[in-house]
TORPA-4810 file (N, C-alpha, C, O; in nm, 3 decimals):
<nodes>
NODE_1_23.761_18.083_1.525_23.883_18.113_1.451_23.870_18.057_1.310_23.845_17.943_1.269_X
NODE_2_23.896_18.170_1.251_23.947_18.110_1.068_23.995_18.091_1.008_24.043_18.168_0.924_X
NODE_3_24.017_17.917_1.023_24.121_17.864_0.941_24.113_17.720_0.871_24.017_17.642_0.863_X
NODE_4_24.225_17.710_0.829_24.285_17.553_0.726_24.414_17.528_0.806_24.505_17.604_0.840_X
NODE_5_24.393_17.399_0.823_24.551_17.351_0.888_24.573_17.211_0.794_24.484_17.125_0.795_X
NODE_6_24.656_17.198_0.740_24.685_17.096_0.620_24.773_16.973_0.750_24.823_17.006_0.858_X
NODE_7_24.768_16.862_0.704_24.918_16.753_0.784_24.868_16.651_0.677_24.784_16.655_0.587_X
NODE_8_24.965_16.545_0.729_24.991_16.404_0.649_25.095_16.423_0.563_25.136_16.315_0.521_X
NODE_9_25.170_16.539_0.508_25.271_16.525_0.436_25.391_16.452_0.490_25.393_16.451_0.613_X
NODE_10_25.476_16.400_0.441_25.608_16.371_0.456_25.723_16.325_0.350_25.720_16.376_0.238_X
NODE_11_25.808_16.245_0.378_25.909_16.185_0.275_25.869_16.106_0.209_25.785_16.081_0.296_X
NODE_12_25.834_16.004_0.096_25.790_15.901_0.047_25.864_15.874_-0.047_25.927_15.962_-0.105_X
NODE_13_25.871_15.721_-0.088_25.957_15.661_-0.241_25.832_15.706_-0.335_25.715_15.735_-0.309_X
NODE_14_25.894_15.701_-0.432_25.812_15.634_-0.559_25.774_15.540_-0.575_25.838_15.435_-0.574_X
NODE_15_25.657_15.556_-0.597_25.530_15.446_-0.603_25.483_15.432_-0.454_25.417_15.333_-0.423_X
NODE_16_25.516_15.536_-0.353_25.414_15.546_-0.237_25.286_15.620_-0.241_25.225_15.677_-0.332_X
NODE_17_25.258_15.598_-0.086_25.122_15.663_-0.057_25.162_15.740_0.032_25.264_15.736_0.101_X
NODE_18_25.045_15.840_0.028_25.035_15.913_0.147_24.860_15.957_0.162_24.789_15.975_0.063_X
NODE_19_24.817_15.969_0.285_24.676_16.069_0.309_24.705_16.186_0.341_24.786_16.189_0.434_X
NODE_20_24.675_16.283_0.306_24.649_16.440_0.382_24.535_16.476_0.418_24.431_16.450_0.358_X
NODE_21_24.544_16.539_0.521_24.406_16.593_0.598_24.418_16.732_0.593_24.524_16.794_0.579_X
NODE_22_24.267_16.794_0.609_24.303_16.914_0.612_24.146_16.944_0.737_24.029_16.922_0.706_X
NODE_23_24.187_16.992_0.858_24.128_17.055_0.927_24.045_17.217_0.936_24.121_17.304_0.979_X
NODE_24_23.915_17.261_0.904_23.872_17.368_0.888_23.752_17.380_0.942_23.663_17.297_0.957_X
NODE_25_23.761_17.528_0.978_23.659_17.610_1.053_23.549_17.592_0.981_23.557_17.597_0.858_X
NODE_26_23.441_17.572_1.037_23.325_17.578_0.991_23.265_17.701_0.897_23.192_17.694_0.798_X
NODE_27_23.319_17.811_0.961_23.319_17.918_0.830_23.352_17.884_0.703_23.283_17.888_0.601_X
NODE_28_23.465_17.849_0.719_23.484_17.823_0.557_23.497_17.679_0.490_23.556_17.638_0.390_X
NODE_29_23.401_17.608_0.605_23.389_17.455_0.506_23.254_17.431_0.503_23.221_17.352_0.415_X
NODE_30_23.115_17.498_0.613_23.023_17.414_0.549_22.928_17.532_0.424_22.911_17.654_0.414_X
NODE_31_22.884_17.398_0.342_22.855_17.448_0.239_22.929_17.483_0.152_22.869_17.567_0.085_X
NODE_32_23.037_17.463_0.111_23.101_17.539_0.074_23.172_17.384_-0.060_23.176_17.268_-0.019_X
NODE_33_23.212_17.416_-0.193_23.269_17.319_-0.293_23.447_17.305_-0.195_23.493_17.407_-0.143_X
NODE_34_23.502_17.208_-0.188_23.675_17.229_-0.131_23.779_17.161_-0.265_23.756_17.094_-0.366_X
NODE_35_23.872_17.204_-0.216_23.972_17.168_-0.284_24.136_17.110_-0.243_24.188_17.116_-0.131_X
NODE_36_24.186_17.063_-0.345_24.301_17.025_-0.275_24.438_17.087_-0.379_24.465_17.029_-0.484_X
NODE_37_24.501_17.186_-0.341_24.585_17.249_-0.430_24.725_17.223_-0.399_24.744_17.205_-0.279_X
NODE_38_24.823_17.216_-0.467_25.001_17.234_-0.433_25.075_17.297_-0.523_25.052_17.293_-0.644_X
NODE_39_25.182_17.369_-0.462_25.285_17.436_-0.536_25.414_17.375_-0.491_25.445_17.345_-0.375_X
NODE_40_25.514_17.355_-0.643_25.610_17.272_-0.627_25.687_17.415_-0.638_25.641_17.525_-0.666_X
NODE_41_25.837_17.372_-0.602_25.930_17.470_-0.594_25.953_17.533_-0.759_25.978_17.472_-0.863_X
NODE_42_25.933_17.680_-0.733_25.949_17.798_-0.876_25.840_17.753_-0.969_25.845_17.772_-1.090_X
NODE_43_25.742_17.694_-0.909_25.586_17.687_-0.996_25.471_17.759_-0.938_25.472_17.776_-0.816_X
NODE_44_25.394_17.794_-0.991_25.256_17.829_-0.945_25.198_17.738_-0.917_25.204_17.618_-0.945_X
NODE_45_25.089_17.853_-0.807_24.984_17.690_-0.703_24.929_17.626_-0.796_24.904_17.707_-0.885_X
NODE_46_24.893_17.512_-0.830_24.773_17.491_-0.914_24.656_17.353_-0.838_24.689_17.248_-0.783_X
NODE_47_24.569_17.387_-0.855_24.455_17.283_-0.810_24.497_17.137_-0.866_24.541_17.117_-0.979_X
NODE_48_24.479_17.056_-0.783_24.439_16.914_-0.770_24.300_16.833_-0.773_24.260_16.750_-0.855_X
NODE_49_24.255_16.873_-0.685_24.101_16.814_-0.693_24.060_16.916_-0.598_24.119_16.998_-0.528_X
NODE_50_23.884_16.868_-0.630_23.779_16.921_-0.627_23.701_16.846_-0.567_23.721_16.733_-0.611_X
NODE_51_23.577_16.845_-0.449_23.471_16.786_-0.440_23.381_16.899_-0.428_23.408_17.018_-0.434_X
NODE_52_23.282_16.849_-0.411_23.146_16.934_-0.383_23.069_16.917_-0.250_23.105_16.828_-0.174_X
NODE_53_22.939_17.018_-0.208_22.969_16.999_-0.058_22.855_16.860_-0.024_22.800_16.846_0.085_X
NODE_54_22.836_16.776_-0.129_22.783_16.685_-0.036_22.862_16.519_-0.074_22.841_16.400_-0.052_X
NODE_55_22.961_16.607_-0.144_23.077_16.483_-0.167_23.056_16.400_-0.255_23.095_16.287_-0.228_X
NODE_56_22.985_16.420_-0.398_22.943_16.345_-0.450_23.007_16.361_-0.578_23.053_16.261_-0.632_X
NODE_57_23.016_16.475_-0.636_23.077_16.520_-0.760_23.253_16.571_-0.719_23.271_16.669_-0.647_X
NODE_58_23.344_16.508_-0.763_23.513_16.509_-0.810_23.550_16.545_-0.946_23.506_16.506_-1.054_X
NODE_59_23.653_16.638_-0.912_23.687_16.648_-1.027_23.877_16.628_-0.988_23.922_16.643_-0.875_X
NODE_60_23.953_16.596_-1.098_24.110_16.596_-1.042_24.203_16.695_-1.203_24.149_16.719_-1.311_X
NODE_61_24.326_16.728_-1.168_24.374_16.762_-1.279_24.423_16.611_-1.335_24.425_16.502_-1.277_X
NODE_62_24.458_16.646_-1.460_24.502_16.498_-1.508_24.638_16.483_-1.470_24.691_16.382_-1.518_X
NODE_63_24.698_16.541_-1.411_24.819_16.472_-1.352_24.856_16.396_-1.294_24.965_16.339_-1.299_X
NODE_64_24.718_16.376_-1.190_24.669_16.343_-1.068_24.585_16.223_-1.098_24.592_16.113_-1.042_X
NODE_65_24.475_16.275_-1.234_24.353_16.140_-1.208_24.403_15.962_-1.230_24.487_15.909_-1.303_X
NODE_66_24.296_15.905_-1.121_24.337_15.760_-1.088_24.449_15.750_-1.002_24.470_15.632_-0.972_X
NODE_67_24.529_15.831_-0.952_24.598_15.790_-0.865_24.561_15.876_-0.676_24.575_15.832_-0.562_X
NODE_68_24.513_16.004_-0.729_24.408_16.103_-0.599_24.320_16.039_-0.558_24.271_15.940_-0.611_X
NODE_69_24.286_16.096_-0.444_24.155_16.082_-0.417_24.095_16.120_-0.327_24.110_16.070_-0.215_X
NODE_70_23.992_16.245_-0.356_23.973_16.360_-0.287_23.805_16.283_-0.191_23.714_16.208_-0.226_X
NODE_71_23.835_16.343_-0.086_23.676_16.321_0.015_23.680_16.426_0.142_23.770_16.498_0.186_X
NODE_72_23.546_16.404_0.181_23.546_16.511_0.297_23.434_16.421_0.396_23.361_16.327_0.362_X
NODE_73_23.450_16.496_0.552_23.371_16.437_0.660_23.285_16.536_0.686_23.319_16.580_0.796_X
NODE_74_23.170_16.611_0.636_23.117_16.737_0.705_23.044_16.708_0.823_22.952_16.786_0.850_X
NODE_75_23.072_16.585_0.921_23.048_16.670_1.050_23.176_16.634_1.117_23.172_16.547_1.204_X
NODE_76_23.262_16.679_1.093_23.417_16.674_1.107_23.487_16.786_1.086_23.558_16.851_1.163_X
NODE_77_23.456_16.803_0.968_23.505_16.955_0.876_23.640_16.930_0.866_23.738_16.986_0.915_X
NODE_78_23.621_16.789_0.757_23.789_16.788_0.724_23.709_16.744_0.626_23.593_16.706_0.615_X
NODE_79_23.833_16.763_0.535_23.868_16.740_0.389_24.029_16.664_0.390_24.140_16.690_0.438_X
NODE_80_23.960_16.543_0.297_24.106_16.487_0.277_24.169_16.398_0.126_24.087_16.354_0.046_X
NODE_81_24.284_16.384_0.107_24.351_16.406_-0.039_24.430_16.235_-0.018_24.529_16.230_0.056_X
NODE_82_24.376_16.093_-0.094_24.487_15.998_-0.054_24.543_16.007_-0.205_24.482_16.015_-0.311_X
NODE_83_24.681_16.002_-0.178_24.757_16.015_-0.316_24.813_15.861_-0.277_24.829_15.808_-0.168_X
NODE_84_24.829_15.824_-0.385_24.857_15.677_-0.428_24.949_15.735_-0.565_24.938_15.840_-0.628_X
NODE_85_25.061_15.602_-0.586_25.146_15.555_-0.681_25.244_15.712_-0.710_25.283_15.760_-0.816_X
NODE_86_25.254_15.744_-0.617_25.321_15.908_-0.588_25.450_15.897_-0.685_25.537_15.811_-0.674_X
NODE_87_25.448_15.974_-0.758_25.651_16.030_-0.833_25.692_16.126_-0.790_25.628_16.195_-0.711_X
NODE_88_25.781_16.149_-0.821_25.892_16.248_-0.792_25.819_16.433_-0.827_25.842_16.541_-0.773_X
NODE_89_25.723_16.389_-0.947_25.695_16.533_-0.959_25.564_16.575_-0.920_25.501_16.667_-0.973_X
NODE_90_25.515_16.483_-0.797_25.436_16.498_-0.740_25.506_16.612_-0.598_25.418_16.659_-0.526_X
NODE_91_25.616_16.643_-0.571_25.666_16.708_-0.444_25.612_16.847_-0.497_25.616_16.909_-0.604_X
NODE_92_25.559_16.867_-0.367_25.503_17.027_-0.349_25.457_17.023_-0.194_25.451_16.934_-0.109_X
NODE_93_25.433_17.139_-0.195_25.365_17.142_-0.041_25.215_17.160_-0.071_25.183_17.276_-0.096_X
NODE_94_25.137_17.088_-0.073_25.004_17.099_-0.038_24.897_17.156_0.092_24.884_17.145_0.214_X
NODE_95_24.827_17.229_-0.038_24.688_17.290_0.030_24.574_17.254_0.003_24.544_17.185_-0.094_X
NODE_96_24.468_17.313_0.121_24.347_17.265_0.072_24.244_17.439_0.074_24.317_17.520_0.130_X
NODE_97_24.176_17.474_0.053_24.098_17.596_0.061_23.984_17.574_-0.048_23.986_17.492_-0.140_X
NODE_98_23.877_17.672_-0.013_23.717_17.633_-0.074_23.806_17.663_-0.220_23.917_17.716_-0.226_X
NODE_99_23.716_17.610_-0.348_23.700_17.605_-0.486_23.606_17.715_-0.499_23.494_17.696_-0.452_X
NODE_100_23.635_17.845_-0.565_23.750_17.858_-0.592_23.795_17.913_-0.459_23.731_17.914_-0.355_X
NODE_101_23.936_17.968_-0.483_24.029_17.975_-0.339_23.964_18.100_-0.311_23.897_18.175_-0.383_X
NODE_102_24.012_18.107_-0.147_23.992_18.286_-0.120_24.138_18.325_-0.051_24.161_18.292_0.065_X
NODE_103_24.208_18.377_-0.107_24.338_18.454_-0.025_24.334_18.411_0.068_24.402_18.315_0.103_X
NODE_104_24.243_18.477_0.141_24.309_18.503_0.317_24.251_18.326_0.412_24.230_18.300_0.530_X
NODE_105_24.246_18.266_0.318_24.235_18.129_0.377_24.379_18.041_0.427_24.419_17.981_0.526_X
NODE_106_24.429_18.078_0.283_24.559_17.980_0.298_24.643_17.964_0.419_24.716_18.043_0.480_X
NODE_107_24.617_17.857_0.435_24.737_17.806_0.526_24.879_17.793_0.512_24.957_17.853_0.439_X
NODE_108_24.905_17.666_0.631_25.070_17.637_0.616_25.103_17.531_0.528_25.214_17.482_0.506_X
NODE_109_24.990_17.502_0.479_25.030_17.386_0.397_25.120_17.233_0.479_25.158_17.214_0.595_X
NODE_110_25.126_17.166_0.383_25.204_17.047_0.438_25.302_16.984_0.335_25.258_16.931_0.234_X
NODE_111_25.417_16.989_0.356_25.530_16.916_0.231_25.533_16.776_0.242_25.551_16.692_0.330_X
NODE_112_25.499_16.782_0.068_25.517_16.601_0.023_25.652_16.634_-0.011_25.689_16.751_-0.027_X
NODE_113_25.728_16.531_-0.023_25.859_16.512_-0.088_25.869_16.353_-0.115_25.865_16.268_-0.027_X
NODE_114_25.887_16.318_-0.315_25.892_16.224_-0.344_25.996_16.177_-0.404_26.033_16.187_-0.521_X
NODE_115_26.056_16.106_-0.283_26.231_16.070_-0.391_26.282_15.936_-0.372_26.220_15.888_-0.276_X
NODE_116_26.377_15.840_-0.425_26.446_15.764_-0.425_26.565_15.794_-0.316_26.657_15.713_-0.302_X
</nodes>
């Protein structure tokens, strides 16, 4: 079966943490660059980070850098996202799918929500 299943989201203050995991089929994780993307409410998806497939090269948007932190297990076939020192305009529901994306990957994603 081919898929992405995202978890670890939930409620958090500001200035929390959270990990997300993202579980995937071997189809579309080995070999393959991953990513970690979210869309906040009435925005477009946009990428977060990036690794590569032997986990060595990251890249993050700067919204994100120093506080992300993207890794993967390839004999696991997860990919995972620890967000640290989280704000408010960090809430979106997060995804993960290969770099660049392919449509018919996306999942259900998982909702962060960061509030006081």
């Amino acid at each position: 079966q081919v898929q992405l299943v995202e978890s670890g989201g939930g409620f958090v203050q500001p200035g929390g943490s959270l990990r997300l995991s993202c579980a995937a089929s071997a189809l579309i994780f080995n070999g393959y660059e991953m990513g970690w993307y979210r869309q906040a409410p009435g925005k477009q998806r946009e990428l977060v980070a990036t690794l590569n497939t032997l986990g060595t090269i990251r890249s993050y948007a700067s919204s994100v850098k120093g506080r992300f932190t993207i890794s993967r297990d390839n004999a696991k076939n997860m990919v995972y996202l620890q967000m640290s020192s989280l704000k408010p305009e960090d809430t979106a529901v997060y995804y993960c799918n290969r770099r660049p994306s392919v449509p018919e990957y996306w999942g259900q994603g998982t909702q962060v929500t960061v509030s006081s």
